[in-house]
N, C-alpha and C positions, 0 to 999 in steps of 0.2 A: 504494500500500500504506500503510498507518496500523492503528497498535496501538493498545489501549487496557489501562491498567491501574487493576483494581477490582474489588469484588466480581462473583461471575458469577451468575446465575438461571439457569438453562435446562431441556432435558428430555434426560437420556442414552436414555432409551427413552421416546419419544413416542408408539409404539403402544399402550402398554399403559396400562388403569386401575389407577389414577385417577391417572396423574398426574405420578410420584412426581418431584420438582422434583432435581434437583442445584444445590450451591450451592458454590463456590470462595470461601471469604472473600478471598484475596488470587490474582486470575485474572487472566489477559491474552488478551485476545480481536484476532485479527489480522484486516485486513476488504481486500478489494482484488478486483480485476479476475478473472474469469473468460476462459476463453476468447471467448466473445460481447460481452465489455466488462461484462455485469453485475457489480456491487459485491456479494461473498457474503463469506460468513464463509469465511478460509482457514485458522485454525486455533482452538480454545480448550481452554483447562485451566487447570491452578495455572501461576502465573508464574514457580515456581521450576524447575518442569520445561522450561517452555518458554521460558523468556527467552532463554536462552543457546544453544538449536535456531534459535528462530526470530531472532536476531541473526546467526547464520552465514548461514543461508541466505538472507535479507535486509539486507545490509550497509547501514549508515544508515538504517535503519528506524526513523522516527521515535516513542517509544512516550508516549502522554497520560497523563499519572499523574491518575487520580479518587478522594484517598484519601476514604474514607468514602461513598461512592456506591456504588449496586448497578447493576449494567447488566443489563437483561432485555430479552427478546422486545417487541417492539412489539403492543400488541394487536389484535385481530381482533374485529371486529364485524359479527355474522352476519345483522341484521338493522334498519336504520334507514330512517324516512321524512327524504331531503335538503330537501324542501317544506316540513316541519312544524318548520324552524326556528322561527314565528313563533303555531306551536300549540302549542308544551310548555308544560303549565302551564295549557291554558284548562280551566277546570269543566265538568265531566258526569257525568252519570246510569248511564252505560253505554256501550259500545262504539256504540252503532248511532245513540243521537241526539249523541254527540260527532265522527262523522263527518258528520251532516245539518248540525251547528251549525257548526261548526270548520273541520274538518280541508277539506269540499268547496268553501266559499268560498273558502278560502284559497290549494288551488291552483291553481284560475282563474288567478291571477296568472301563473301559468307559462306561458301562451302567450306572453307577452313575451319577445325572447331578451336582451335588456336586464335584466328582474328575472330571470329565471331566472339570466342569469350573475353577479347582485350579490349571491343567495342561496347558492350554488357556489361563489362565492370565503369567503365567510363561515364555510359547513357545510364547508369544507374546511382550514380554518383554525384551527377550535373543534374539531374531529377530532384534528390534531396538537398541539393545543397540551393534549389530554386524554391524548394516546401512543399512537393509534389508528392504524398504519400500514397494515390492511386493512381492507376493508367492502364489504359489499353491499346495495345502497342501493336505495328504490325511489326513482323518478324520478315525474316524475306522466303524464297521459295525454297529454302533448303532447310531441314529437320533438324540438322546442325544451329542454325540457328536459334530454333524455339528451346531446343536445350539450353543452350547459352545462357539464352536470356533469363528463364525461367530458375535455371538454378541458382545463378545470381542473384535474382530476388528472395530465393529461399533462404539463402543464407544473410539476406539482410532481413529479412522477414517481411519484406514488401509485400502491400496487396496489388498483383501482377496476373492482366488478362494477354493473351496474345496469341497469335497461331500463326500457321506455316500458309505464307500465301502460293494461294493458286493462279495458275496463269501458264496455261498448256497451248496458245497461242497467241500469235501478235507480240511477240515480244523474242529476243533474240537468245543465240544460244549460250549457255551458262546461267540463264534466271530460267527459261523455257522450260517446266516438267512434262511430264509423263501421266496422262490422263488417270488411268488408274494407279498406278503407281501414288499419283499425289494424294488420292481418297484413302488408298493404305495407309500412307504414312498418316493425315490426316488423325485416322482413327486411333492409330497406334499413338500417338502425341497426347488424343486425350485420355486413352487410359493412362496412360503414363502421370500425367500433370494434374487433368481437371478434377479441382478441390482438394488438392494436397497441401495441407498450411494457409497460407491465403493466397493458394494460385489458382487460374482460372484458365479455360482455354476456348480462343473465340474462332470458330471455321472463317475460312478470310480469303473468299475471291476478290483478288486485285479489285477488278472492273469488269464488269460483264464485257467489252471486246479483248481482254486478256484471258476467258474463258471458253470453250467450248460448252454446246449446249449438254454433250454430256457430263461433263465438270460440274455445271452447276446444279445438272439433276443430281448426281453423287453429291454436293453439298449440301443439297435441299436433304433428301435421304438420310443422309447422316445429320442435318439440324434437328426432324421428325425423331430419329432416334435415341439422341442425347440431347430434351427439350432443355436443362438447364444449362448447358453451356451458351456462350455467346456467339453472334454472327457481326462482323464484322467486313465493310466494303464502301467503296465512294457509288458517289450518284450525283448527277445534275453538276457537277462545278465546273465545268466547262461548257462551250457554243459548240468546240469544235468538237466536243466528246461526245454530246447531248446528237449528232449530227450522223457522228459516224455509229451510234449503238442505235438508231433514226437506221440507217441503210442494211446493220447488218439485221436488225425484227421488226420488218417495215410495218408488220401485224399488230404488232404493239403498242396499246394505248399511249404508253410514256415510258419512258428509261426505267423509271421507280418500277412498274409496271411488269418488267422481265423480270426482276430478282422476284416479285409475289407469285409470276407463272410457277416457278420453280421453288416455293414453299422455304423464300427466304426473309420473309417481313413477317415479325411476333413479338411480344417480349424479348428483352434480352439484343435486339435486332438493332446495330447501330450503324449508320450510315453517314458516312461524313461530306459535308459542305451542303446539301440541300438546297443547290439557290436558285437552279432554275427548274421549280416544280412550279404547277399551278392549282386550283384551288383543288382538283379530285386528287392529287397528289398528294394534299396536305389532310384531306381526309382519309383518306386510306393510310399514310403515316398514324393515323389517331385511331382508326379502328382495327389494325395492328396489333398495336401498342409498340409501333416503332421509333427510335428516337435516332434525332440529329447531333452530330460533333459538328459545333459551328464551329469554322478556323478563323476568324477573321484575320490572323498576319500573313498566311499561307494566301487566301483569298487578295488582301490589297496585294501581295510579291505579286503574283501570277497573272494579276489582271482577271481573276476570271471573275467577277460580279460580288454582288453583295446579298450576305443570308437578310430573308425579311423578316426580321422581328414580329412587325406587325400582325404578319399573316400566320407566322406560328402560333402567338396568342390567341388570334381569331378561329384559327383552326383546332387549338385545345391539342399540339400534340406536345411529347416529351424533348427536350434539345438540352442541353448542355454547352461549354466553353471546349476549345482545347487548342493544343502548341501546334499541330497536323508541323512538327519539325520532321524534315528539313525543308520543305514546301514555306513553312511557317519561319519566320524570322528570330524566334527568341524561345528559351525553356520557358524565359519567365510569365506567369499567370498575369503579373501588373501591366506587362507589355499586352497581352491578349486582354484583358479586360477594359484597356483604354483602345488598342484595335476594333474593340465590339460598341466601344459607345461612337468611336468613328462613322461605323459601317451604318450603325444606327440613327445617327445625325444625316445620312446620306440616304442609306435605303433604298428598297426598290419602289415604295409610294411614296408621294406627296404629301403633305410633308413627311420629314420623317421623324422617328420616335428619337424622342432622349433616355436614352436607360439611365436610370437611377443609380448611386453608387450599391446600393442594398441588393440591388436583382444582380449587378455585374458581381456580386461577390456569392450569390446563390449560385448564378448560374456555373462558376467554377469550384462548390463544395457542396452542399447538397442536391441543388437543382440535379448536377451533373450524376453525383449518387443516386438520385430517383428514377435520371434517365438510363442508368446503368440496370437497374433494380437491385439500388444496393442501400435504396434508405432506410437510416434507421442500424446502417453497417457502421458508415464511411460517410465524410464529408460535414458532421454535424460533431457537438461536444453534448448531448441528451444521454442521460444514462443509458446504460446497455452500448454504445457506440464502441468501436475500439480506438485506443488511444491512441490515434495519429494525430498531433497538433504541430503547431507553428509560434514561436514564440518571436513577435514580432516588435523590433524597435523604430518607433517611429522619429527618433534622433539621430539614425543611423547615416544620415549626411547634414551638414550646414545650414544646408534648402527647403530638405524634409524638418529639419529642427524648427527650422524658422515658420515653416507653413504650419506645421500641425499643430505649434506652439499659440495660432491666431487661431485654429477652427471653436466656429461655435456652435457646430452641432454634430451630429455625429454622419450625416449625410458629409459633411467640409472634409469631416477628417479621414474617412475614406476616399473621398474622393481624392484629395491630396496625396494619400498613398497611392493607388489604383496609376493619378499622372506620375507619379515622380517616383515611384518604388521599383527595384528592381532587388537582385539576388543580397545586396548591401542590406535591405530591410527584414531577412531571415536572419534571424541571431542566432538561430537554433532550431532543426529539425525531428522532433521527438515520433518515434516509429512503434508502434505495440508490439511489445514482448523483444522488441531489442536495443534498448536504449537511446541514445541520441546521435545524428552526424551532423 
């Protein structure tokens, strides 16, 4: 058992939009053993309530005083390439020749289980050290890899989703598998991993024109077979992509459209960038219960369009924040969460919405948790949660001191961090059941 006293972040009602943050200036967050040995949050509130409760009921309970720190949710990230440490940042034209140029050279390198595990220890490390204590990750086309990744996180005790992408055409040799072959390994990957500690394993065609139609009936098949694991795959975030999967299932209502032929939209079903759906597209996301990784840095890099706030609201379905690195510009959640009030101020309708700092800080810790179906795990400090936090200084530069030093409210002081915070504002990345990096 171990206490912490400091400011508190959290969500008292995590289910509801947008959001609405609760803040304890002076809080104590008590964190210890479950029945199973998980490390969860066993109680939170003001410290004046609970000091002297949770003292009786915990004799010697030793309590960490953090004055002037805030403790919040560890965040969740709904959407990152682990491969493309070594691609953020390279120049392109568009989505489709920065995957010929970049992105497919580079993870050739992952059939090695030697470079796969020296990029794993890195993208696992650059994670925590940004306050990222979930994710779901694509891996690349090779088995070698999802090992990698995944054991790495075991032995950090990360809660880690990922799976071996598929992609048996349209794509060149060294990332190109093997139709069946890939469904085997597939299968074999999730007996091996899914639900082992807090690992998870998501089935993960590239893109429906990096698939065969037989590919993705074998991934629909196998999603039918093992409903609680995850599916994971892009849709809509390009013209040119939306054009070409147009030419190759001209039958097909809409892009979204193909992955539900194939028994790949349900719970659990996360799809990342979402921007050019229309309105049956964003219904069929909602009667699913499919959800979106909105990337907004990946999106402004690339050029390909902006996700509509608006119309997800309108439309009632689940979405989330995420890094979509190396597409995406930065690990850090500050930089995507001022990305998404960007994208939001610009929108695809007139006018467009202002996200609030409270929804921008949901939609990267519980929002994203909900759309994972992990709320009530991850992303919130509510008892029973497990103890991933972020122990966050908001003095941690000159700028940040100065600004947050003037907020007068708590909408200012988020907002303050969200502009001007980056990896500098984690003071400390606390992980359940392995102490802190």
């Amino acid at each position: 058992m171990k206490a912490y006293r400091a400011s508190l972040l959290y969500f008292a009602a995590p289910e509801s939009l947008p959001g609405q943050v609760t803040f304890e200036q002076d809080g104590l967050l008590v964190v210890g053993p479950d029945a199973t040995g998980r490390q969860v949050v066993q109680a939170i509130g003001s410290y004046q309530q609970l000091a002297s409760q949770v003292g009786s009921q915990y004799p010697g309970l030793q309590v960490e005083h953090l004055p002037g720190r805030i403790i919040a949710p560890g965040f969740v990230d709904m959407h990152i390439h682990y491969p493309q440490i070594d691609v953020i940042g390279s120049p392109a034209e568009g989505l489709l020749p920065w995957l010929e140029n970049y992105t497919f050279p580079h993870e050739k390198r992952f059939s090695s289980p030697e470079y796969s595990a020296e990029a794993a220890t890195f993208f696992i490390a650059e994670l925590l050290r940004h306050g990222v204590t979930t994710a779901l990750a694509f891996a690349t086309s090779h088995p070698e890899s999802v090992n990698a990744l995944l054991g790495e996180a075991q032995r950090q005790s990360l809660r880690m989703i990922t799976g071996k992408v598929l992609m048996d055409q349209n794509a060149p040799d060294g990332v190109r598998d093997e139709t069946r072959q890939s469904l085997i390994d597939t299968e074999a990957l999730i007996e091996k991993w899914h639900g082992v500690d807090r690992l998870g394993y998501a089935i993960t065609p590239r893109f429906v024109p990096s698939c065969s139609e037989a590919q993705l009936r074998g991934a629909g098949e196998l999603a039918a077979q093992y409903p609680d694991v995850w599916i994971q795959s892009h849709v809509a975030e390009n013209r040119d992509e939306v054009a070409w999967v147009r030419q190759l299932y001209p039958q097909a209502r809409s892009y979204l459209s193909v992955y539900e032929d194939f028994g790949l939209l349900r719970p659990r079903a996360v799809y990342a960038h979402c921007i050019h759906l229309d309105e049956d597209d964003r219904a069929l996301m909602r009667s699913t219960g499919t959800a979106a990784a909105v990337s907004p840095t990946s999106n402004l890099f690339l050029g390909s369009g902006f996700f509509d706030h608006a119309g997800a609201d309108r439309a009632g379905f689940l979405y989330g924040l995420a890094s979509d690195v190396g597409g995406g510009t930065s690990f850090s959640p500050f930089h995507t969460m001022l990305a998404a009030y960007y994208v939001g101020r610009e929108g695809q309708t007139k006018p467009g919405v202002s996200l609030k700092p409270q929804h921008l800080w949901w939609q990267h810790t519980a929002g994203a948790a909900r759309a994972l179906g992990l709320q009530g795990v991850v992303g919130n400090l509510l008892s029973g949660c497990e103890a991933d936090f972020v122990v966050l200084n908001p003095q941690a530069t000159p700028l940040l001191a100065r600004k947050t030093s003037q907020a007068g409210s708590l909408d200012e002081l988020l907002f303050s961090l969200i502009v001007l915070g980056d990896d500098r504002l984690i003071e400390k990345t606390v992980i359940s059941q392995a102490g802190t990096a």
